[in-house]
Backbone as a printed PyTorch tensor [residue, N CA C, xyz], in Angstrom:
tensor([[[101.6620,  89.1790, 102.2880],
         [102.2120,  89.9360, 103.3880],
         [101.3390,  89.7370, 104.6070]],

        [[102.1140,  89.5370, 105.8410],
         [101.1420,  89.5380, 106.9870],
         [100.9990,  90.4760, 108.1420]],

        [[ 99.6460,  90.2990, 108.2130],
         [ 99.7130,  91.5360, 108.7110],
         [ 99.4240,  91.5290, 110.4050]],

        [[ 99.8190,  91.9660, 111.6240],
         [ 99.9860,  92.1900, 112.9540],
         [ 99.0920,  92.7630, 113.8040]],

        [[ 97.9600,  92.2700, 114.3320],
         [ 97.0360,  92.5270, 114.8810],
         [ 97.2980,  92.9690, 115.9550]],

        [[ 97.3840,  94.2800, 116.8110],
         [ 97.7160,  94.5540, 118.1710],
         [ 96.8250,  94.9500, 118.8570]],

        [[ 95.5950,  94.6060, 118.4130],
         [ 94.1780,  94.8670, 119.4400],
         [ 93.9560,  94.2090, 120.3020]],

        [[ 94.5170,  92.8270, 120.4740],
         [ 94.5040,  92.5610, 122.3730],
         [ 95.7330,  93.6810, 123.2500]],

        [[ 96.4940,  94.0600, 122.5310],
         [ 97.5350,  94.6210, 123.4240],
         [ 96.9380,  95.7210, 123.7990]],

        [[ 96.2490,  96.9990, 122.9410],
         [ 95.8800,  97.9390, 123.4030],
         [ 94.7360,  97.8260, 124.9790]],

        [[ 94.5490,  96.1990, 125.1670],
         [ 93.3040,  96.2230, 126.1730],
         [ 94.3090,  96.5060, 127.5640]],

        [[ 95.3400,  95.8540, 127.6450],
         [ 96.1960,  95.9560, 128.6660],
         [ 97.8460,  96.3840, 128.8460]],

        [[ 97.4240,  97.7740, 127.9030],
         [ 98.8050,  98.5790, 128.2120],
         [ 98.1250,  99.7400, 128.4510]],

        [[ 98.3560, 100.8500, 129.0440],
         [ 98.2710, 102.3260, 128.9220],
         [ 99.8070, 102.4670, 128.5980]],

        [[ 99.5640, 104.4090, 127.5030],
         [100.9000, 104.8690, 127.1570],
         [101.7820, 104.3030, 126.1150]],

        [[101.2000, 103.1330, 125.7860],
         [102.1860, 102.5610, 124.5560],
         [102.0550, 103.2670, 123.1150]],

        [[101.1060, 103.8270, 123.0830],
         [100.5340, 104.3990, 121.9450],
         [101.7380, 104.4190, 120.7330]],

        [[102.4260, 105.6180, 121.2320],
         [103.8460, 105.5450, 119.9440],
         [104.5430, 104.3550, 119.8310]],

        [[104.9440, 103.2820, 120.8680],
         [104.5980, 101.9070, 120.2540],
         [104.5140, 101.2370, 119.2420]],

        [[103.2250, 101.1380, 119.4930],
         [102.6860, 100.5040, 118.6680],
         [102.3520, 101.3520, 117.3310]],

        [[102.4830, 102.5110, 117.1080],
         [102.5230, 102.9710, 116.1060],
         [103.4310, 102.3920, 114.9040]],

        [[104.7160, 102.9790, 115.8950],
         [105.8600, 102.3810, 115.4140],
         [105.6230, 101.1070, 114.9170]],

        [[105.4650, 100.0650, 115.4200],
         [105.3960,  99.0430, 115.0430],
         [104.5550,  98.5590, 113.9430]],

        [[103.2120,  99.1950, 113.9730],
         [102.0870,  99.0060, 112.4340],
         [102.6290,  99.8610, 111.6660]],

        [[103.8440, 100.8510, 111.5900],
         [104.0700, 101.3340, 109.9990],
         [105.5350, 100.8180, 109.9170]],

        [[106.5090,  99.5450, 110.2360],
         [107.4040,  99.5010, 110.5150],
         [107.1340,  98.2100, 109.1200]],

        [[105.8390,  97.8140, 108.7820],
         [105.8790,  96.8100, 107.3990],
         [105.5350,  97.9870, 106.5530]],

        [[105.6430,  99.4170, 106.3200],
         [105.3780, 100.0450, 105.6000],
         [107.3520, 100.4570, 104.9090]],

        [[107.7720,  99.9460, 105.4170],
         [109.2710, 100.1470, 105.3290],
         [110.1640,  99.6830, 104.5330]],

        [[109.3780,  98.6120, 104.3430],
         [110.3790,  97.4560, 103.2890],
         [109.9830,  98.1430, 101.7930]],

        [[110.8880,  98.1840, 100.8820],
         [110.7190,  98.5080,  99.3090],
         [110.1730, 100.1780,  99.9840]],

        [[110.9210, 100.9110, 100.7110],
         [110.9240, 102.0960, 100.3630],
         [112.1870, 102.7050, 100.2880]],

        [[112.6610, 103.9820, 100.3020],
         [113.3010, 104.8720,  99.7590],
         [115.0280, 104.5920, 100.5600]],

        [[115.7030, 104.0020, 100.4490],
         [117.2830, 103.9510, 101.4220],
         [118.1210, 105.0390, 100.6990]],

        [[117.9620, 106.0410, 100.3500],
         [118.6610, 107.2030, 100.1330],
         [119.0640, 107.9860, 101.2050]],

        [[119.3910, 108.7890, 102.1730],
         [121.4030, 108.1810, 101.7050],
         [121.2440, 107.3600, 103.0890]],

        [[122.2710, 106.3800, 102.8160],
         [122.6190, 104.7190, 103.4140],
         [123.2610, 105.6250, 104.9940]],

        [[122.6420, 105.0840, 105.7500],
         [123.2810, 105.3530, 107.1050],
         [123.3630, 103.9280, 108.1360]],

        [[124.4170, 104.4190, 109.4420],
         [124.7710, 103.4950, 110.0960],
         [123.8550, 103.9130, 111.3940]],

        [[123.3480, 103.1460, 111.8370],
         [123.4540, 103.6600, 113.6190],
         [124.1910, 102.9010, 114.7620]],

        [[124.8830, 103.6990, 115.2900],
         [125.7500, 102.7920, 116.5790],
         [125.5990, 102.9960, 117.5510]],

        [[126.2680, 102.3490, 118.3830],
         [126.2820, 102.0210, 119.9160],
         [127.1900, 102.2580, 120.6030]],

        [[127.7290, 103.6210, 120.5430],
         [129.4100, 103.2560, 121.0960],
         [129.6850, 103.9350, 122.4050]],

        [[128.5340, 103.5630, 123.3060],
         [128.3880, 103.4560, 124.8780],
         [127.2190, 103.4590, 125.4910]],

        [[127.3100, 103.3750, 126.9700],
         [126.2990, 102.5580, 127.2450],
         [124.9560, 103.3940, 126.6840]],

        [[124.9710, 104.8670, 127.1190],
         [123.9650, 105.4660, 126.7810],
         [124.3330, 106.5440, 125.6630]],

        [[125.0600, 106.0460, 124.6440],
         [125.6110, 107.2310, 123.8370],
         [125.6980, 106.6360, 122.5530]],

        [[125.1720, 107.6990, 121.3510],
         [124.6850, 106.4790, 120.3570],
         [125.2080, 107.0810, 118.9870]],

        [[125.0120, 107.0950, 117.7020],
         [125.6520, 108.1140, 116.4480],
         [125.3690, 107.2660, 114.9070]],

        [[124.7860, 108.1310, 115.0280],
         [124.0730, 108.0310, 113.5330],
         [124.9960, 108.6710, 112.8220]],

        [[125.2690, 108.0160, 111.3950],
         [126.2190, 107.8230, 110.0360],
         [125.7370, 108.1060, 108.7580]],

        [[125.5080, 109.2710, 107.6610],
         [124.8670, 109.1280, 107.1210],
         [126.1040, 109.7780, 105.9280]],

        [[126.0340, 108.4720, 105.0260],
         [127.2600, 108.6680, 103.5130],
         [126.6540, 110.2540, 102.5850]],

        [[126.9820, 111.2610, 102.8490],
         [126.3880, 112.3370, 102.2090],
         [127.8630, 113.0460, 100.6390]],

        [[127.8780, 111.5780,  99.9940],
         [128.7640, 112.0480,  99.2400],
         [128.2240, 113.4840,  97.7630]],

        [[129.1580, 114.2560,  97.7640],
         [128.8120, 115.7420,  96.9420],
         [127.9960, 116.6260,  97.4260]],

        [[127.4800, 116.4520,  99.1200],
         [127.1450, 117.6230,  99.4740],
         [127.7990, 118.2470, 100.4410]],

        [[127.6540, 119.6550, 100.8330],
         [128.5010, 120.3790, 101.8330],
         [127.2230, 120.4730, 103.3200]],

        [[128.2750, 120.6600, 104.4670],
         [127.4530, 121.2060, 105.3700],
         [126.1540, 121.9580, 105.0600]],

        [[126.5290, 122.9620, 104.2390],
         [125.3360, 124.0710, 104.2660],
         [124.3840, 123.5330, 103.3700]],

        [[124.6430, 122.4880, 102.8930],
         [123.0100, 121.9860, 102.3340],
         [122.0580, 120.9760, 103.0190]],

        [[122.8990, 121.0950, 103.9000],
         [121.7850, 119.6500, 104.5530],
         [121.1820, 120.5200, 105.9970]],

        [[120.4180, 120.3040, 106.4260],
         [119.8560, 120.3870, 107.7980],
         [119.4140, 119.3460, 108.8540]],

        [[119.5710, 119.8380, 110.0270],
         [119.3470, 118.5640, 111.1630],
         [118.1480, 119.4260, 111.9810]],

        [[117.1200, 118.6620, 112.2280],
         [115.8380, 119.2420, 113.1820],
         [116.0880, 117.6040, 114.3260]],

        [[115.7660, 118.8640, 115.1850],
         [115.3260, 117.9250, 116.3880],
         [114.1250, 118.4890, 117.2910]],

        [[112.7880, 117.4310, 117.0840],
         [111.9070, 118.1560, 117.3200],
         [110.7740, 117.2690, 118.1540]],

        [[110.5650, 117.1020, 119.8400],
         [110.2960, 116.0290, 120.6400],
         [111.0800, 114.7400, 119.8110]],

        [[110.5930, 113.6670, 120.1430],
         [111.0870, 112.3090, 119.8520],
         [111.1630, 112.2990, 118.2820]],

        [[111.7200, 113.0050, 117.5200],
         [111.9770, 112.6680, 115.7390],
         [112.6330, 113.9440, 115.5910]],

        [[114.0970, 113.0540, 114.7460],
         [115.2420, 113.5690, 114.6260],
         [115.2740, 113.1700, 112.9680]],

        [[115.1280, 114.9770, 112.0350],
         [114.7070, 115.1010, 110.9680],
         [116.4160, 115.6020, 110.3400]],

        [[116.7780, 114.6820, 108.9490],
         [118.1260, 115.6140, 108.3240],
         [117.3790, 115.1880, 107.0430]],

        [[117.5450, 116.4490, 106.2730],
         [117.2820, 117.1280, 105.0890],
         [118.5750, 117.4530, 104.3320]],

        [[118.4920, 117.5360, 103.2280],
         [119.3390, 118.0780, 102.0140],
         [118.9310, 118.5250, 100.8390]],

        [[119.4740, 119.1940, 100.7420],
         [119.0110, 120.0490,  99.0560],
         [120.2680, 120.3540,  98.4340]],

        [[120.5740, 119.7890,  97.1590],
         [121.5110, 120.1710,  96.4920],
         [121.2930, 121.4330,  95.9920]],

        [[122.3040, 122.6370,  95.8480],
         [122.3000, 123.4900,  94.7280],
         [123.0020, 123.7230,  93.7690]],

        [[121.9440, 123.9330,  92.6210],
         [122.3980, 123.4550,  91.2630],
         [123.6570, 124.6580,  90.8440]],

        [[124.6210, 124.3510,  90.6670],
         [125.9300, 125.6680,  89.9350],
         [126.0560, 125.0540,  88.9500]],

        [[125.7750, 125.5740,  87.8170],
         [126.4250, 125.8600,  86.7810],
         [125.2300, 124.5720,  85.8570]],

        [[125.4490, 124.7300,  84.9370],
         [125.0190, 123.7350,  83.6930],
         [126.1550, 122.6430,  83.1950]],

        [[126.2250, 121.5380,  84.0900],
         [126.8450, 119.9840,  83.1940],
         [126.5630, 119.7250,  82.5110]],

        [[127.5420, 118.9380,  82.1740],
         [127.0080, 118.0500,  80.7570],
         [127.5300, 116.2700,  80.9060]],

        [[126.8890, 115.6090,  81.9340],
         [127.2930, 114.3900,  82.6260],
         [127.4050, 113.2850,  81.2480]],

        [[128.4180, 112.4790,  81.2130],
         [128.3310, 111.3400,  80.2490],
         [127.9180, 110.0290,  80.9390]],

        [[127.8690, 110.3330,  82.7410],
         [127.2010, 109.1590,  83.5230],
         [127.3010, 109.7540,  84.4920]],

        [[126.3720, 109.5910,  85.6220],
         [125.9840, 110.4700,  86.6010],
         [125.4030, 109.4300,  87.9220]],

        [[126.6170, 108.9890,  88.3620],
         [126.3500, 108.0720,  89.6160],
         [126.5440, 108.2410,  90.7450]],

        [[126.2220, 109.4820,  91.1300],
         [126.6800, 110.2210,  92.8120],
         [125.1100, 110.9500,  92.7050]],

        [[124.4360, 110.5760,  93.6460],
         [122.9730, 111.3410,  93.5780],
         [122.9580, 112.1850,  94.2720]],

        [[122.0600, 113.4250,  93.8420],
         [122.6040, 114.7660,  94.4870],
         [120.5420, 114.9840,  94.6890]],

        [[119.9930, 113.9420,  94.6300],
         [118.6690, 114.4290,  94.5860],
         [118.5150, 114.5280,  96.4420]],

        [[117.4380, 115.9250,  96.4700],
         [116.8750, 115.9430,  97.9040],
         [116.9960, 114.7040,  98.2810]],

        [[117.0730, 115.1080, 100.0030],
         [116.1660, 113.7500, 100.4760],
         [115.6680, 114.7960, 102.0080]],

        [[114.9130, 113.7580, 102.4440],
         [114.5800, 113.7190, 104.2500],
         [114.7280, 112.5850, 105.0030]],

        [[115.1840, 111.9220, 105.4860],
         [115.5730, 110.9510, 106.5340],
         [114.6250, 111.1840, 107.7770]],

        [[113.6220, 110.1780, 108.2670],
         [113.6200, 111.1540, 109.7610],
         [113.6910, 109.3860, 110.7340]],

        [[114.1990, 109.8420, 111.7210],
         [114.6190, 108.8480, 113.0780],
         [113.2670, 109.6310, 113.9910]],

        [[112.9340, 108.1400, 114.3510],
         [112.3270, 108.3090, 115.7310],
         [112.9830, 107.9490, 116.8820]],

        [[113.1480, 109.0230, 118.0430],
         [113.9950, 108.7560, 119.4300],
         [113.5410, 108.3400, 120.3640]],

        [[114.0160, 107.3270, 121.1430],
         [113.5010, 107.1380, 122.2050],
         [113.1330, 108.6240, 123.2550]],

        [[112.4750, 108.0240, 124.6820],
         [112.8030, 108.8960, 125.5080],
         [114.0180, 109.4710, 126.0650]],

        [[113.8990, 110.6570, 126.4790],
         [114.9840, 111.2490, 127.0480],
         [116.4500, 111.0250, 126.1160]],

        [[115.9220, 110.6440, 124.8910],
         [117.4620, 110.5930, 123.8170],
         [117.8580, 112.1600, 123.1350]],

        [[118.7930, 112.4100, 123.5300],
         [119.1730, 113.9330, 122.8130],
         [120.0750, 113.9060, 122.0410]],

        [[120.4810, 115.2210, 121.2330],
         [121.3590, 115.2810, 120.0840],
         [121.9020, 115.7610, 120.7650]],

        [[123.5240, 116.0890, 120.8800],
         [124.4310, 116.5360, 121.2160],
         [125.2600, 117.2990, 120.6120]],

        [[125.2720, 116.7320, 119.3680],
         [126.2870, 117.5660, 118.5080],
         [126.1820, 116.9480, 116.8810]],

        [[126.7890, 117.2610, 115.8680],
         [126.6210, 116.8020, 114.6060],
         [127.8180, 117.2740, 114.0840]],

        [[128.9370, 116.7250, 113.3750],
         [129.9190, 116.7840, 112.6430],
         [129.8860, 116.3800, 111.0920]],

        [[130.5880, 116.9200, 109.9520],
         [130.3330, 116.5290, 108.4620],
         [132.2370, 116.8540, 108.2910]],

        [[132.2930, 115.4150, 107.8290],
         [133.7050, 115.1530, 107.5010],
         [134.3860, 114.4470, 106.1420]],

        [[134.5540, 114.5170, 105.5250],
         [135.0380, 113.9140, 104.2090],
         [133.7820, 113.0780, 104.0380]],

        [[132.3920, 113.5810, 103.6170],
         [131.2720, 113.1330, 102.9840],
         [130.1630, 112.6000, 104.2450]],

        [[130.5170, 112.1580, 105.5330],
         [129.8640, 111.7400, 106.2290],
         [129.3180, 112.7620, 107.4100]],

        [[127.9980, 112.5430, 107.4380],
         [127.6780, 113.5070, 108.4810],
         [127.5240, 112.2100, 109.8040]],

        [[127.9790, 112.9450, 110.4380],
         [127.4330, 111.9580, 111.9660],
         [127.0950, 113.0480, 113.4380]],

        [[126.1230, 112.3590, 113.8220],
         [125.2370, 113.0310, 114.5800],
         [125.3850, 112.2070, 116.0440]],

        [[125.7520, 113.0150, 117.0230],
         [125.6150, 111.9230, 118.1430],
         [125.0610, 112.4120, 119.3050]],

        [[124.4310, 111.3630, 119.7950],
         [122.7550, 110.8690, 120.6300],
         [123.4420, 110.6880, 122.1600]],

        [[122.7920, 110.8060, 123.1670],
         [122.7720, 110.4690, 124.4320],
         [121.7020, 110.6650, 124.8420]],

        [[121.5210, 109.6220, 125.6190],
         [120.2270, 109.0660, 126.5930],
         [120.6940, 109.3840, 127.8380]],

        [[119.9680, 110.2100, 128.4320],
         [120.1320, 111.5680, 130.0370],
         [118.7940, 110.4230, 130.6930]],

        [[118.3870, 109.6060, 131.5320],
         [117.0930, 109.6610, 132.0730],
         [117.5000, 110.3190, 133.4270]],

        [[116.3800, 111.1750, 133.7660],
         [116.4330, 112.3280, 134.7710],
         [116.4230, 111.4720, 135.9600]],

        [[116.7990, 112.0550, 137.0630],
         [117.4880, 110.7970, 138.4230],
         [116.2680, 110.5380, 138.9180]],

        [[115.0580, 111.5540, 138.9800],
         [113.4340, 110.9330, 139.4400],
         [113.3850, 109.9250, 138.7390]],

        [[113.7170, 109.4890, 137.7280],
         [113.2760, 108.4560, 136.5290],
         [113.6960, 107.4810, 136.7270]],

        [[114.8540, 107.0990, 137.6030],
         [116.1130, 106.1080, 137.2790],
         [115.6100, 105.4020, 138.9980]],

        [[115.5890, 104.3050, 138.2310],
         [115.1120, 103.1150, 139.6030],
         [115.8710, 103.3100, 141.0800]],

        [[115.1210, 102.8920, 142.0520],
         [116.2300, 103.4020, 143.3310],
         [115.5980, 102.3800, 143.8150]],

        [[116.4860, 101.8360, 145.1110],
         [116.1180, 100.9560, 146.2420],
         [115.6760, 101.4240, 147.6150]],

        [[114.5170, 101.0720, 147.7830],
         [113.8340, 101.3160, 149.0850],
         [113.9360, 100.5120, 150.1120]],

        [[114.3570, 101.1020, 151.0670],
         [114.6170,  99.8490, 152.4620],
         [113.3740,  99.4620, 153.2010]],

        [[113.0240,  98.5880, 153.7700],
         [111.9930,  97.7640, 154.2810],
         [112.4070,  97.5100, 155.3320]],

        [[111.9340,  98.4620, 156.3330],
         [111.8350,  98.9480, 157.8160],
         [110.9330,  97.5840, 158.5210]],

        [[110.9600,  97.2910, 160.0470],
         [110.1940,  96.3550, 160.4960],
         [108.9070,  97.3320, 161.1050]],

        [[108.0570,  96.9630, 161.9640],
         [107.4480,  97.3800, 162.4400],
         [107.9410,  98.9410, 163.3940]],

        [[108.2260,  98.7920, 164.5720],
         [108.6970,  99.4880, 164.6400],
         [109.7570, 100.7600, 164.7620]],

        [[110.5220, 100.0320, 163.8900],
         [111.4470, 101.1240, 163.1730],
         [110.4620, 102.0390, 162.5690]],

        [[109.7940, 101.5340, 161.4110],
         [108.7230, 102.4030, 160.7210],
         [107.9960, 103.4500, 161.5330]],

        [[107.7150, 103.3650, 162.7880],
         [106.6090, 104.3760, 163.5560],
         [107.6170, 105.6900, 164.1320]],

        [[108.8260, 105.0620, 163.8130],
         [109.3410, 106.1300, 164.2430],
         [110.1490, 106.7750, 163.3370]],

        [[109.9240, 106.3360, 162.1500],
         [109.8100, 107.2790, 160.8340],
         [108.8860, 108.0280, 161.0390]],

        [[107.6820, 107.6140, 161.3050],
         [106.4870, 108.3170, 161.2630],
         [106.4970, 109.3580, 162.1530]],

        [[106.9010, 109.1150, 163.3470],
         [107.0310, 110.2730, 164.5830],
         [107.7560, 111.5080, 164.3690]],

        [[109.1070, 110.9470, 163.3540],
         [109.7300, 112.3530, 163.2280],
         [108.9700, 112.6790, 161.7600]],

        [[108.9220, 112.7360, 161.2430],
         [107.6750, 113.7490, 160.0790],
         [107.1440, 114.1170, 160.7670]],

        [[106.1030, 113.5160, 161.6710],
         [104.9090, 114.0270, 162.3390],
         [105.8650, 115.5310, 163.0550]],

        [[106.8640, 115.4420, 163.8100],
         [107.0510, 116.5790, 164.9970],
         [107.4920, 117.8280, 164.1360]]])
């Protein structure tokens, strides 16, 4: 296995930190746990929805946290009654799922429909945030920007 050295990067980024986090536990991923199988989509520009196959459980056993950038769903089956399974291929064991979000990505809402829960995302960046174009005044045009502030 190989492994990803990101110690020149830390010399010339500030703020990447979660990053690169992300990225050194992202080989910790392979041969772990895909319980329960989800989709994530894209179905606009800034609007996104996570899919997760939650066959034999109800709404009220699962939970959704949203808590800064990590978006946590949980489940707990509860046990009724005493079976007696002759094969038992629908897994009802806990789980936790957790998503890491970008910035400014929010939950909006969460629906559970014939086994599938889906959760859907929008990306808001606040209008300070969102690139703008600045005009490039000549000489003196500019001073008389300056004059009216000044009065």
């Amino acid at each position: 296995m190989t492994t990803l050295d990101l110690a020149p990067l830390w010399r010339t980024t500030v703020g990447f930190d979660r990053l690169f986090d992300l990225m050194e536990g992202s080989g910790r991923w392979s041969g772990g746990d895909n319980y329960p199988p989800y989709d994530i989509e894209r179905v606009g520009e800034d609007h996104y929805q996570i899919s997760l196959a939650l066959a034999g459980f109800t709404p009220d056993e699962v939970s959704i946290t949203a808590e800064q950038n990590t978006l946590t769903v949980e489940g707990r089956k509860a046990e009724k009654g005493s079976h007696h399974y002759l094969f038992r291929g629908i897994s009802s064991r806990p789980f936790r799922r957790m998503f890491n979000l970008a910035e400014y990505v929010e939950v909006k809402g969460a629906s559970f429909e014939n086994g599938m829960l889906k959760i859907d995302l929008v990306r808001q960046v606040p209008e300070a945030m969102k690139p703008r174009r600045i005009a490039i005044s000549t000489g003196g045009e500019y001073q008389q920007v300056e004059n009216k502030q000044a009065a």
